[in-house]
C-alpha positions in Angstrom: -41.7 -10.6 24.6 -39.2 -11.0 27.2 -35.6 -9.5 27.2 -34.1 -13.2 27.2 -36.6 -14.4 24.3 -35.8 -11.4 22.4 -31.9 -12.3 22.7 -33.0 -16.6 22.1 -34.6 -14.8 18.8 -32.2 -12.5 17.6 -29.6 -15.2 18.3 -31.5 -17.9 16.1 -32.0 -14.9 13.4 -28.1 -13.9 13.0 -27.2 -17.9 12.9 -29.3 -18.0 9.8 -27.7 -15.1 8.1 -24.5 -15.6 9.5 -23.2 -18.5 8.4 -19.3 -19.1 9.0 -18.2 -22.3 7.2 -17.4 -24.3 10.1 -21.3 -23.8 11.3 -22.3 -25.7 7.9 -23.6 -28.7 7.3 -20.9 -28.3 4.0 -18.1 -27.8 5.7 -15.1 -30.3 4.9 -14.4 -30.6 8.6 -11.4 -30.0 10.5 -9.3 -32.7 9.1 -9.8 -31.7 5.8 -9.4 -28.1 5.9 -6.1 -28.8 7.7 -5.1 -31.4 5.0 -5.9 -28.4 2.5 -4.2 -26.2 4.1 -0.9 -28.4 4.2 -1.5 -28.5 0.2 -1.0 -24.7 0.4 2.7 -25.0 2.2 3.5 -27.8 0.0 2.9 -25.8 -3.3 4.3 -22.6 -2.3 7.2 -24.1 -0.7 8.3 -25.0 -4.5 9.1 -21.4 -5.3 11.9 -19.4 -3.8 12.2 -19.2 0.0 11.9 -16.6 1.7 13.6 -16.1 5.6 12.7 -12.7 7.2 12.3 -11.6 10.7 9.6 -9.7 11.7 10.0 -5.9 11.0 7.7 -3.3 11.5 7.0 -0.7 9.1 9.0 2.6 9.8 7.8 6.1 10.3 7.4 7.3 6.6 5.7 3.9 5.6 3.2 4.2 8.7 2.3 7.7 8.4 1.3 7.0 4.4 -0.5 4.2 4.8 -2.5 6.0 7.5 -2.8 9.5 5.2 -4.1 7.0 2.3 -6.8 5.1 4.2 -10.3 5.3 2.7 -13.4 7.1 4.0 -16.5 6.8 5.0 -15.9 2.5 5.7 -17.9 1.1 8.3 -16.4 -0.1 11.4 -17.1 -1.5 14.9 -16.9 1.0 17.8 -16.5 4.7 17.9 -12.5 4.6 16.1 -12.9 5.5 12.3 -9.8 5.9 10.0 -10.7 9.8 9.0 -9.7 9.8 13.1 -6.3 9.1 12.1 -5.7 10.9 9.4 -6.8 14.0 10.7 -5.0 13.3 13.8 -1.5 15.8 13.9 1.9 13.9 13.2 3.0 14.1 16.8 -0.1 13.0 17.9 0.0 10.1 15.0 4.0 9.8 15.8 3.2 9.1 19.5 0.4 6.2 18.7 2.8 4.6 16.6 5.6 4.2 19.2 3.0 3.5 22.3 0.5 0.8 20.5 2.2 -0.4 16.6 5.7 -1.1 17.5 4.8 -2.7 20.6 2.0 -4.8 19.2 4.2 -6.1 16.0 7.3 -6.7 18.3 5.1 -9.1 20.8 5.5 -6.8 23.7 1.7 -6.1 24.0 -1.8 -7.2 23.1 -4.6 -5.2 22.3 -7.4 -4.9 24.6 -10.2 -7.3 24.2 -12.7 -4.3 22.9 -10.9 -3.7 19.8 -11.4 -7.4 19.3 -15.2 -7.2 19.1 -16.7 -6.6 16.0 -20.4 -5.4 15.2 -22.5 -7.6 12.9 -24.5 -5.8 10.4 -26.6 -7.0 7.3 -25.5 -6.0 3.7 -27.9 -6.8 1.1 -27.4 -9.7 -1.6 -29.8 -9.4 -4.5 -33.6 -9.6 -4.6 -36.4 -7.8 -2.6 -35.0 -5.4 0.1 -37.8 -6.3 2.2 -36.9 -9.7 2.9 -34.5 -10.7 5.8 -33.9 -13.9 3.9 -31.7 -11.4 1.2 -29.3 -10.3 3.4 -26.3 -11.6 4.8 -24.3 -10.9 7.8 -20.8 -9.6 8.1 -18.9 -9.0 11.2 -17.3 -5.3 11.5 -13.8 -4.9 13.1 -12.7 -1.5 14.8 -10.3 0.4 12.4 -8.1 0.3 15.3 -7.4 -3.3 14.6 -7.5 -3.4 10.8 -4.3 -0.9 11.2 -2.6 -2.9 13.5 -2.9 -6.1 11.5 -1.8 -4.3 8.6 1.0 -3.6 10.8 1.6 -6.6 11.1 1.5 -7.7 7.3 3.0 -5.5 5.6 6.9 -6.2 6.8 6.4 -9.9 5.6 3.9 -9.5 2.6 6.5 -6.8 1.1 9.1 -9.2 1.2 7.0 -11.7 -0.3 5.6 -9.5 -3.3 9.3 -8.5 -4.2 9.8 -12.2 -5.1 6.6 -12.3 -7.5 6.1 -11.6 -11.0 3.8 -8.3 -11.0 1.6 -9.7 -13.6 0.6 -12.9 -12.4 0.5 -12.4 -9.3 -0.1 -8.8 -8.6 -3.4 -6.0 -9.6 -1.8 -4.3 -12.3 -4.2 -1.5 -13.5 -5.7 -1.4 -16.9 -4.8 -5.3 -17.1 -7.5 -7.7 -17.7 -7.9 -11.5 -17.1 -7.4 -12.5 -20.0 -3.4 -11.6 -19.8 -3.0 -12.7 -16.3 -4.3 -16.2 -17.1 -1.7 -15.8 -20.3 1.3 -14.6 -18.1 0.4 -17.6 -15.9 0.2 -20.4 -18.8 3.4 -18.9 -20.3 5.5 -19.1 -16.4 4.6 -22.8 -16.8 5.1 -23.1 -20.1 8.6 -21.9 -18.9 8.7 -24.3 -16.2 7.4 -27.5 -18.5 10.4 -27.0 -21.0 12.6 -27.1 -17.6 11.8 -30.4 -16.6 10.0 -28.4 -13.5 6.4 -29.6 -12.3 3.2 -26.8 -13.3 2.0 -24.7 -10.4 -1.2 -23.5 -10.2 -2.3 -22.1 -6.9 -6.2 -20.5 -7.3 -7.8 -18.8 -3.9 -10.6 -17.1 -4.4 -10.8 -14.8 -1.5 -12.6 -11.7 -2.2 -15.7 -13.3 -0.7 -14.3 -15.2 2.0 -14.4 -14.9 5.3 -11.4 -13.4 7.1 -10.8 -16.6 9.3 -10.1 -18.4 5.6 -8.0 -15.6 4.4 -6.0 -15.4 7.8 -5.4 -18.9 7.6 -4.8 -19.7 4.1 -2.2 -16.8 4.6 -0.7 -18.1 7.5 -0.4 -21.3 5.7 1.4 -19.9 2.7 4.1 -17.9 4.7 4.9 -20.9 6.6 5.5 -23.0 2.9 7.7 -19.6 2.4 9.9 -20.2 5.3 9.3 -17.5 6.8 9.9 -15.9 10.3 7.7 -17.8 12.7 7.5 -15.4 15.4 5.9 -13.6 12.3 2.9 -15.9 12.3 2.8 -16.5 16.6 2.1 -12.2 16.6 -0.6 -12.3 13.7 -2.5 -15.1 15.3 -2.3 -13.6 18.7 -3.7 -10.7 17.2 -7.0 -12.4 15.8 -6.8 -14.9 18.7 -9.9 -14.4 20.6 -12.6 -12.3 17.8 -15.8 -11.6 18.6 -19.2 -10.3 17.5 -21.6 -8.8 19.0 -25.5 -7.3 17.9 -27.1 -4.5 19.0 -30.5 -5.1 20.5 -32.6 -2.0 21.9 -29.1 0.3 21.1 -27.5 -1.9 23.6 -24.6 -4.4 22.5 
């Protein structure tokens, strides 16, 4: 088989097992989605506002994040986290001044590379054997998962100071049972106030980060807040990729 066939192959393979929602035959379409996604701003924008300008994490908030990032997690490219967390703190300190301030203030994008992800199969259920029980999942760098966290975290900590830790937060040793109680008992509150019930379920532990970026995006913009906030995170994501190894050759 030819070099060419072989690509026309694998191509036709990863379209099976990676399937985005926009390359199914069930997805809502455009329209929809962005109809949905205006329900998002409408509901959240009936809470409190929130106004903040885009901040980036200092020094001390930076360097424990990075300290705290997990092991062992796969990632595109050659850049792992245990990288930066064995790296020295001048080392660390310099990185943060040259590449995280500038990309959260809007003074510089990253270079396409760190935009490419690798797709690799994790296994669903059933016979291991079997293509046709995996699915595909696109990889970023850990390069750019630190730099959109960068990004997050001066708005999302704004935003979580404004929730109620048990309905809307993980609170450990909690269970589901008393978060779906917390949240009958907030609109319980509200009901007796004349106010209208809220109820905003996303499940997004399975999601694809497209959905998750732009549900997100959505839901900051019903907030109020900064939008040179949400300009920087979709420049960030602006232009992701994926790309297979074939032969050990991407």
């Amino acid at each position: 088989m030819s070099l060419s066939e072989t690509l026309e192959e694998a191509e036709e393979r990863w379209g099976r097992l990676y399937r985005h929602p926009r390359g199914e035959g069930s997805w809502c379409g455009e329209e929809e989605w962005d109809r949905r996604l205006e329900e998002v701003r409408k509901v959240v924008a009936r809470g409190k506002r929130i106004w903040t300008e885009v901040e980036p994490p200092d020094w001390d908030t930076f360097r424990t994040y990075v300290r705290q990032l997990p092991e062992g997690k796969g990632g595109a490219g050659m850049t792992r986290y245990e990288m930066y967390k064995q790296a020295g703190e001048e080392e660390l300190r310099v990185w943060y001044e040259r590449v995280v301030l500038p990309v959260v203030r809007g003074e510089w994008q990253p270079e396409q590379w760190l935009k490419e992800a690798d797709l690799a199969l994790v296994h669903k259920k059933g016979d291991g054997t079997d293509l046709d029980h995996f699915r595909g999942i696109g990889l970023l760098t850990h390069t750019f998962k630190i730099l959109e966290w960068a990004i997050l975290s001066s708005v999302w900590r704004r935003i979580v100071q404004c929730l109620d830790h048990d309905i809307f937060g993980y609170v450990h040793n909690r269970s589901v049972c008393q978060a779906l109680w917390r949240v009958r008992a907030e609109n319980d509150k509200r009901r007796r106030h004349g106010q209208e019930w809220v109820w905003l379920s996303l499940d997004l532990q399975a999601c694809f980060d497209t959905v998750l970026r732009e549900v997100g995006l959505a839901a900051s913009e019903g907030l109020g807040v900064d939008p040179a906030w949400g300009e920087r995170w979709k420049a960030l994501w602006r232009d992701l990729g994926a790309r297979i190894k074939i032969e050990g050759k991407r």
